[in-house]
C-alpha positions as CSV (number, residue, x, y, z in Angstrom):
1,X,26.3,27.9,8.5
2,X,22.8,27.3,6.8
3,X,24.3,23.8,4.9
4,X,22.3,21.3,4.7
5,X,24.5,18.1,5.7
6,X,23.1,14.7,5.2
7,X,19.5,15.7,3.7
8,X,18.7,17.4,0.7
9,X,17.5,21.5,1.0
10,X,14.1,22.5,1.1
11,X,13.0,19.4,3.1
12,X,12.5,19.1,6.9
13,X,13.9,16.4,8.8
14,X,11.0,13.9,9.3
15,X,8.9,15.3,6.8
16,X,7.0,12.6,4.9
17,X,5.9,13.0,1.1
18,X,2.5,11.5,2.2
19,X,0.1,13.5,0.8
20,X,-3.9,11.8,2.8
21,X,-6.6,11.5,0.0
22,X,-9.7,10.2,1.6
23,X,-11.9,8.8,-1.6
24,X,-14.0,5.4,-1.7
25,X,-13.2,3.3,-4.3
26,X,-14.4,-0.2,-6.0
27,X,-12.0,-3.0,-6.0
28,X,-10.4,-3.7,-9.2
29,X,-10.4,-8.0,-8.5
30,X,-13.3,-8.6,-6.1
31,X,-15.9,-5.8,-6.5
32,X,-15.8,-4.6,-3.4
33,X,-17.5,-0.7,-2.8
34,X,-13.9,0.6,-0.3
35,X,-15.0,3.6,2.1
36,X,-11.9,5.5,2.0
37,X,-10.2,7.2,5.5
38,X,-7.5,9.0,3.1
39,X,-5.2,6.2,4.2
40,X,-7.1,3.0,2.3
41,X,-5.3,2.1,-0.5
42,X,-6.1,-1.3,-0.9
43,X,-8.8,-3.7,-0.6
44,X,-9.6,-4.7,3.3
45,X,-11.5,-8.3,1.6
46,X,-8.7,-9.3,-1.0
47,X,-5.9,-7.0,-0.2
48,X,-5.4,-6.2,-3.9
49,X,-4.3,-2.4,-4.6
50,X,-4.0,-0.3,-7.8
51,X,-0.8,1.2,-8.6
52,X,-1.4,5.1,-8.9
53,X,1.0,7.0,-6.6
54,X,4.8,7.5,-6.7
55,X,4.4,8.8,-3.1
56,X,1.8,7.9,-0.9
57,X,-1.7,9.4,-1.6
58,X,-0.2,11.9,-4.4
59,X,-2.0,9.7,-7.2
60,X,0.8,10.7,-9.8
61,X,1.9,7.3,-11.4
62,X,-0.1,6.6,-14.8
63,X,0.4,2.8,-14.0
64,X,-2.8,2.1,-12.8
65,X,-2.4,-1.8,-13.2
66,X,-3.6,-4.2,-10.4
67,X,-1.2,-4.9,-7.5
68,X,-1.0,-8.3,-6.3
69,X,-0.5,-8.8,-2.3
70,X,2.9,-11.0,-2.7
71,X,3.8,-11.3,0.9
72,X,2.9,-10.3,4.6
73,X,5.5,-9.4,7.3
74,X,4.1,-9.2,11.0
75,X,6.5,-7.5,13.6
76,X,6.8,-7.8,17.4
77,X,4.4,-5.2,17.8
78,X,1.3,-7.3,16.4
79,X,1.0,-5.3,13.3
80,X,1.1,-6.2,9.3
81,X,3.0,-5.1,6.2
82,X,2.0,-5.7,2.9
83,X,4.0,-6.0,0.0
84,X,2.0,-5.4,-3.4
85,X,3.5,-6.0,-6.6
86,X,2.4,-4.5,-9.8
87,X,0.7,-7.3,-12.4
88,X,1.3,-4.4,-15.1
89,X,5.5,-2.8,-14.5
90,X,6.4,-5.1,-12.3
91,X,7.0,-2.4,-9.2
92,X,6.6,-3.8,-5.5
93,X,5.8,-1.5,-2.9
94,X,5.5,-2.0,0.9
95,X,1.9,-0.6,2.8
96,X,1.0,-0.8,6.6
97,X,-2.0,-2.9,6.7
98,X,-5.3,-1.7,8.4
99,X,-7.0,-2.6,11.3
100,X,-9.7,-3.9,9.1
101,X,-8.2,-6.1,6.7
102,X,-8.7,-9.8,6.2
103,X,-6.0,-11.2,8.9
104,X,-6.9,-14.7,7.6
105,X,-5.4,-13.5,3.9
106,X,-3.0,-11.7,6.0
107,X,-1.5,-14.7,7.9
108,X,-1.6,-17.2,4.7
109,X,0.4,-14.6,2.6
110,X,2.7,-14.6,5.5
111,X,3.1,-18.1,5.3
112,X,2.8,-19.2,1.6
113,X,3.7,-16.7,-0.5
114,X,1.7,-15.1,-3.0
115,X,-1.8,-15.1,-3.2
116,X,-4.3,-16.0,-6.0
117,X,-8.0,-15.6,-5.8
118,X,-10.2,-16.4,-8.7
């Protein structure tokens, strides 16, 4: 007894390595001032993000390069995914998106691919 079979010791099944970090922040592309919930990690106007967490929230990736929003997935339950992908390394991650993020951007990323704003 006391094994741990199919999950690594020390962590609890269901446990998440979020770590919440509420913090406002300026956008990197557009300018716009971001009032943080400690779940914001992207922009609500552009969608852009800034690579700085490994996990999310734990702010302990040096990256710090500008994360395009490459595509949007929308599920049967009416909400958004976004996937970013780093201008800098090249890393693509996935993020829920927000209840007040531009769903225009949100349903042209969805439907052509990446997005560019200048």
């Amino acid at each position: 007894m006391g094994d741990f079979i199919g999950r690594k010791p020390g962590k609890i099944s269901g446990e998440s390595n979020f770590k919440r970090v509420i913090e406002d922040f300026e956008c990197g592309l557009c300018g716009t001032v971001v009032k943080g919930k400690g779940y914001t990690n992207h922009c609500p106007e552009c969608l852009w993000s800034k690579h700085v967490d490994v996990n999310p929230g734990d702010r302990a990736d040096d990256c710090e390069g500008l994360m395009k929003p490459k595509s949007s997935l929308y599920d049967r339950g009416g909400n958004f995914t976004i996937i970013h992908e780093c201008l800098k390394c090249g890393r693509t991650k996935r993020v829920k998106a927000a209840e007040n993020d531009n769903r225009e951007l949100l349903s042209k990323l969805q439907k052509s691919g990446p997005l560019i704003i200048e």
